[in-house]
N, C-alpha and C positions, 0 to 999 in steps of 0.2 A: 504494500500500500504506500502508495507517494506523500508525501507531507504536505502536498497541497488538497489530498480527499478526508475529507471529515468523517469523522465516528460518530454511527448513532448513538445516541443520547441516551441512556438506559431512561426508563419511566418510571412513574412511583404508580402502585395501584394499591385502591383500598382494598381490604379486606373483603373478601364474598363470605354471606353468612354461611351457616353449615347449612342450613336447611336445602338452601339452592344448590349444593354440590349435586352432582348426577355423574354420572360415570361417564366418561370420555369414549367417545368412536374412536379406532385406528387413524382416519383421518384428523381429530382434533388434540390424538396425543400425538403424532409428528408435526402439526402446525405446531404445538404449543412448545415442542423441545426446539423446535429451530429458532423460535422467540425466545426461550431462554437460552440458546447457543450465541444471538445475535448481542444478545445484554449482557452476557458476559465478555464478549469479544469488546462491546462498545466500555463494561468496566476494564478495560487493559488485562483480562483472561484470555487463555488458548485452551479452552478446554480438550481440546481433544489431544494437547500434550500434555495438559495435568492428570489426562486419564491413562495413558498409558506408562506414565510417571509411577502413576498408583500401583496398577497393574506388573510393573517391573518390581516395584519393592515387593510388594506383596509376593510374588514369586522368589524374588532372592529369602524372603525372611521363611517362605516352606522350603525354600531347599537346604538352608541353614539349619532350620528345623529336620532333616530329614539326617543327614550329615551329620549333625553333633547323634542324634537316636543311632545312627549306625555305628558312628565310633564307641560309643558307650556300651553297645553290646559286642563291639570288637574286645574292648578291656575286658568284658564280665566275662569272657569266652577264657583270656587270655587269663583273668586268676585262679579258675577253676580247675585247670590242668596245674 
């Protein structure tokens, strides 16, 4: 994006009461994620590099996880004999 095109503006919106919630169609939960993909890109977010940010860690911290449980039953193998 050139520094001469402008960032939408995120909006403020009031609160919807509960009563009026209703279950969203396929078509107005993909409108609604692109409006919230849109507001966060206009707040200085990339979501879709904070997601697979998440998704990286979150995979290093199971395989961490997975790594130390194997070494630990390498040792308990190993005091047994």
């Amino acid at each position: 994006m050139s520094p001469d095109e402008k960032h939408p503006i995120a909006e403020k919106e009031a609160p919807k009461d509960a009563e009026e919630e209703t279950p969203l169609t396929k078509e107005e939960f993909s409108a609604e994620m692109d409006r919230l993909a849109e507001r966060a890109r206009a707040a200085g977010l990339n979501p879709i590099r904070a997601m697979v940010q998440t998704y990286a860690s979150q995979g290093r911290a199971i395989l961490q996880g997975l790594l130390a449980g194997l070494e630990n039953a390498d040792n308990a193998k190993k005091k047994e004999k």
